[in-house]
N, C-alpha and C positions, 0 to 999 in steps of 0.2 A: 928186384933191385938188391942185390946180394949185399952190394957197400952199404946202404945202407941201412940190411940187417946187421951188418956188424957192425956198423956203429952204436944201433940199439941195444947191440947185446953186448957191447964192452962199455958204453957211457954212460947206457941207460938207467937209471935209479929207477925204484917201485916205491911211491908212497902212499901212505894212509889213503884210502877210497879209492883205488884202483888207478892215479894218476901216478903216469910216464912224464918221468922227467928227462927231457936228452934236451935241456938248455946249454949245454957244454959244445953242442954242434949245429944244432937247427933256430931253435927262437931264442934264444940272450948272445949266447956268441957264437957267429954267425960262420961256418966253414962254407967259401965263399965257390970254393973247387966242386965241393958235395952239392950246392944248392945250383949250380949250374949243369949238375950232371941230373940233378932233380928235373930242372925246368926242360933238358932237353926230353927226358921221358915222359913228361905232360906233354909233351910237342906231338912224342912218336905216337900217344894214345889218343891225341884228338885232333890230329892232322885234317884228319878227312870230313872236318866240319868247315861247316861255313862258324867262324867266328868273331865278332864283332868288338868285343870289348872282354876283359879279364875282369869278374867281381870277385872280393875278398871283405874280412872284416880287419881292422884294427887289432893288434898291432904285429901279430905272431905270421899271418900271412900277407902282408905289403911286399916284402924279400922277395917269396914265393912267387907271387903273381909279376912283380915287378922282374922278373930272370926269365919269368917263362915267355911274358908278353915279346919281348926280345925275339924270339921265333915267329911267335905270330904275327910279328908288325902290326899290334892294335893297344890301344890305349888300358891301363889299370885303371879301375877305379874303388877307391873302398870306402863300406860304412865305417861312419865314424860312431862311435860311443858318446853317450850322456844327452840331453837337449842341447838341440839343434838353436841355440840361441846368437850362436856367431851365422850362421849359415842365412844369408839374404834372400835368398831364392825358397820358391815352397821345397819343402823336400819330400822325400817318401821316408814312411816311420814305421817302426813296428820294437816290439819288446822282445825279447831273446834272455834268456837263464842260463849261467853258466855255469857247468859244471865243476868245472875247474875250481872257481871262486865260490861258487854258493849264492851268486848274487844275480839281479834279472836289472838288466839296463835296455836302455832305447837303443835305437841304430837308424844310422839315417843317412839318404842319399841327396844331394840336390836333384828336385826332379829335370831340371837341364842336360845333368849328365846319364842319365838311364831314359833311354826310347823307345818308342814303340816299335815293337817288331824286330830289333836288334835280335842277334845271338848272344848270349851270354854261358862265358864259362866260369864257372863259378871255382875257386882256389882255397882250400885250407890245409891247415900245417896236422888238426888233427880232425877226429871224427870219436863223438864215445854217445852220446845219445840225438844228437844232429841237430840240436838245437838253434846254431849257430848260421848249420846250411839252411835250413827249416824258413829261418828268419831271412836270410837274405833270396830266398826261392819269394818268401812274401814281397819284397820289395820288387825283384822282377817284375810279378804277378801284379802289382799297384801300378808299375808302371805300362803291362801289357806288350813286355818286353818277351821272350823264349830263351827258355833252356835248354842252351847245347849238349851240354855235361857238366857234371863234379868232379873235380880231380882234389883225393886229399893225397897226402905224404904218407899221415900212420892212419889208418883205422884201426880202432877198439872192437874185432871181431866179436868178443864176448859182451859188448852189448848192444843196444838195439838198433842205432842211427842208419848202420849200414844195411840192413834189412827192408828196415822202415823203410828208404830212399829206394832201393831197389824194389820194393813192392811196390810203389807209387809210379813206377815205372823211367824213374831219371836213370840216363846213362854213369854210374858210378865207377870212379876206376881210381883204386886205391893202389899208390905203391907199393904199402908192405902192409898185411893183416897181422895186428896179433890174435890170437885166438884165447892168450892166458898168459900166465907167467905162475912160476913157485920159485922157489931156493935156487934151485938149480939153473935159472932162465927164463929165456921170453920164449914160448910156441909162438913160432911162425905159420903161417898156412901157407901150404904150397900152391 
């Protein structure tokens, strides 16, 4: 996805602990052209699945999942953050560490809305130790639902999530890898 190397490579900020910031187009202000050209490339890489429902987490990929679902004619649904104390229905739970933050919160799904035997395609904005997909592959797994694929936006080539997932043998298909960055830029992987 060339546009949305450049975007990386002209928006993108490097801060302290190896976090990308390109909130300037993808998760705080939202360029709505980019993220439609996003969701049709999730389309063209998992066309050929049978797909049931789009998972995502709170709050960076809602956008995401909610643009691409649009092609696939199937419902988003995403874990929510903190206890589940509004939510009436049991749900499915599991704890998740964020990189980003430093912080480890719940996530939760009403178990009404995740089924057994569904296809599930699982949506994120990024990927840097898979913590986030990790978590919501659990709740799948609680519910005894299948994973069709992971579709992120950026993977963090240089560290482990992306490996990790593809060793486990899930179908992974990231739009753009970094592989590093210094002064001079972000490496792209071809």
């Amino acid at each position: 996805m060339d546009i949305l190397k450049q975007r990386i490579a002209s928006e993108g900020q490097i801060l302290p602990g190896n976090i990308i910031k390109v909130d300037s187009f993808l998760n705080h202000k939202i360029d709505v052209t980019l993220l439609n050209t996003i969701g049709q490339a999730f389309y063209e890489r998992f066309k050929d699945l049978k797909i049931d429902k789009i998972l995502t987490i709170e709050a960076s990929g809602i956008a995401i999942a909610v643009i691409t679902a649009q092609y696939f004619n199937v419902p988003v649904i995403f874990a929510k953050k903190g206890e589940a104390k509004a939510m009436l229905d049991q749900v499915y739970a599991t704890k998740i560490h964020s990189y980003t933050k430093d912080t480890t919160v719940q996530i939760n799904i009403a178990q009404a809305y995740l089924l057994k035997d569904e296809q599930i395609l699982i949506l994120d904005d990024f990927l840097a130790h898979g913590e986030a997909v990790n978590g919501l592959i659990d709740l799948i797994s609680q519910a005894k639902a299948k994973i069709a694929g992971i579709g992120i936006v950026i993977e963090k080539g240089f560290q482990d999530g992306g490996s990790s997932l593809r060793a486990q043998g899930h179908r992974l298909e990231s739009l753009v890898i970094i592989d590093g960055f210094d002064e001079t830029g972000f490496n792209f992987r071809e």
